[in-house]
C-alpha positions, 0 to 999 in steps of 0.5 A, spaced: 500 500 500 501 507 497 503 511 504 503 519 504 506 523 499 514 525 502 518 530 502 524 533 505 524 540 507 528 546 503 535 546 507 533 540 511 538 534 512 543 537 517 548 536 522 544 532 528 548 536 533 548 544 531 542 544 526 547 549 522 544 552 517 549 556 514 550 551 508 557 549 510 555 542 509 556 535 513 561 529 513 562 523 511 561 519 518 556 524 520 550 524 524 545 528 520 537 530 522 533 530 515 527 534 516 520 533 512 514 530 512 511 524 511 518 520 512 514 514 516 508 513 520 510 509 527 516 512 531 523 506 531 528 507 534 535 503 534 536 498 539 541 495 537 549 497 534 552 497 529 545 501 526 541 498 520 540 500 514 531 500 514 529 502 521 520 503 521 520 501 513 524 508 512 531 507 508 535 513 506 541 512 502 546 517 499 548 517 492 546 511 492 549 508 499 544 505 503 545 509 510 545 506 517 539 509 521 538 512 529 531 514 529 525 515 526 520 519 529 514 520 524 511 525 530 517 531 528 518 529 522 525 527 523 530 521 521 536 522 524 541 517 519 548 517 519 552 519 513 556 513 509 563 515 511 566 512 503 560 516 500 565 520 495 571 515 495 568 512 488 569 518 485 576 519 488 573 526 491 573 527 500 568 533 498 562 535 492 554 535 492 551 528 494 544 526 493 539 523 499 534 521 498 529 518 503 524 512 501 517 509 505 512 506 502 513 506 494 515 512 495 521 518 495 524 524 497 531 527 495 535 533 496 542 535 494 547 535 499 555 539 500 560 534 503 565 536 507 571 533 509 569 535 516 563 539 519 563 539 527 557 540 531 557 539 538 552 536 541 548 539 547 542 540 553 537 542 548 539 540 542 542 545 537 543 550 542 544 549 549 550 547 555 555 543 551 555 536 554 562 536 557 563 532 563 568 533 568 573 526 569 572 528 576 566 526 579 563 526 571 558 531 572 557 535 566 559 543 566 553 546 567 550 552 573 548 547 579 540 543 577 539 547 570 539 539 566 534 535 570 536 528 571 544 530 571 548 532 577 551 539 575 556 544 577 561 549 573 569 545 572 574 548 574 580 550 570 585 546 569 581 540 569 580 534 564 573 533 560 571 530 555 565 532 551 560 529 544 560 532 537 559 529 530 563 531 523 569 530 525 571 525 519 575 519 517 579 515 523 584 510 524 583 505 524 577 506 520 570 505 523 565 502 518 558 505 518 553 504 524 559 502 527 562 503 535 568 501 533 567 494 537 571 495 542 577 498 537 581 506 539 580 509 533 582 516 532 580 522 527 585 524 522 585 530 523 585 533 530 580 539 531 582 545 534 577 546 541 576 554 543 573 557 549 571 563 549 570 563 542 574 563 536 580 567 535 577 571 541 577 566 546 583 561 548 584 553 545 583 547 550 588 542 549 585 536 545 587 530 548 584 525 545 579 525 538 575 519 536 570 514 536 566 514 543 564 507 545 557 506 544 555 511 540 555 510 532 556 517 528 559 520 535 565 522 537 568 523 543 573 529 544 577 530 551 580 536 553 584 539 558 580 546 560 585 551 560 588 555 566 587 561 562 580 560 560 575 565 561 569 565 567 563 564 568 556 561 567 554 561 560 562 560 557 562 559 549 565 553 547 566 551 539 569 546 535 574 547 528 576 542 523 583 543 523 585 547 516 581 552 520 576 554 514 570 550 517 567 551 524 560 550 526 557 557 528 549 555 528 546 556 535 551 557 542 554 552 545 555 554 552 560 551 558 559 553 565 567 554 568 569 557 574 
């Protein structure tokens, strides 16, 4: 049986952490957040790792490679999917224009894509804007002002502590990591080390990265651990971003914030 018509709002395959609309583009092993309209008719979600590629009876692929599917909640309109990470590898290229296209019940939705080598986005409470997820190796809580995430213990890091926060569109890894994948148990790093800035870019202070790399459990996530600098500057709602190392991409979409004291 025929479903609904589908589509893909203009603009609407993004990165699943920053919702950056600027048009940088996203990465190959990203997670990306596809926005549209009749993209399945019951919620599913992943329940096992590595992700499949049906999920609901949605399968989405990218210039014809299937993707590994996280969620599908018709009730917002949203399938979080994960970018193929060897999308362009065909074609010798590491960026261009890609073609998603979401399928559902006999029918299709597609929209051109910018691919990018590295597209960073960090995950934050709430999604898109809000205090970074960066958790103290203290105690692990995360660096937020005291209760302002219920359900998570709470309080600003202090200077010259380690951490370790969650993002996506870091690139590729080695050991590479394959599609859907956690890794199975296996330390891979990116690439490319990103450049971490507190207090903004070019105007706040760089954080040393300590590790970059696939984070356990979580396919499409990476996990960044810094040391936060003696130097940072203070206070309840500090800027934190992420840049690719070439230093020509940086996910400005929305603030993602820390809390330092």
């Amino acid at each position: 049986m025929l479903h609904a018509q589908i589509s893909i709002a203009p603009g609407g395959v993004l990165n699943a952490a920053s919702f950056d609309k600027s048009g940088v583009g996203v990465a190959p092993g990203s997670l990306v957040t596809i926005f549209g309209t009749g993209l399945g008719a019951t919620q599913a979600d992943a329940d096992t790792v590595p992700f499949s590629t049906v999920l609901g009876g949605v399968r989405v692929t990218v210039n014809g490679v299937n993707a590994t599917l996280r969620d599908v909640i018709p009730a917002a309109g949203i399938v979080n999917a994960q970018i193929p990470f060897e999308v362009l590898q065909a074609a010798g290229q590491t960026s261009g224009m890609v073609d998603v296209a979401v399928a559902f019940g006999g029918n299709l939705a597609t929209q051109s894509v910018k691919i990018v080598p590295a597209a960073p986005g960090l995950f934050t409470i709430p999604s898109g804007v809000g205090n970074a997820i960066l958790v103290n190796l203290t105690d692990f809580s995360i660096a937020a002002p005291v209760g302002s995430i219920q359900g998570f213990t709470t309080h600003p890091i202090t200077r010259g502590q380690n951490a370790f926060f969650y993002a996506t569109g870091l690139g590729a890894m080695t050991p590479p990591v394959a599609d859907g994948s956690d890794g199975g148990g296996v330390t891979s790093t990116v690439n490319s080390t990103p450049i971490v800035w507190i207090g903004g870019v070019n105007t706040g202070v760089m954080a040393p990265v300590i590790f970059a790399g696939q984070a356990s459990g979580y396919p499409g996530v990476y996990q960044v651990n810094i040391m936060v600098p003696n130097n940072a500057p203070t206070g309840s709602a500090v800027q934190i971003q992420v840049q690719s190392a070439d230093g020509t991409v940086t996910s400005l979409a929305g603030v993602a914030t820390v809390s330092i004291q």
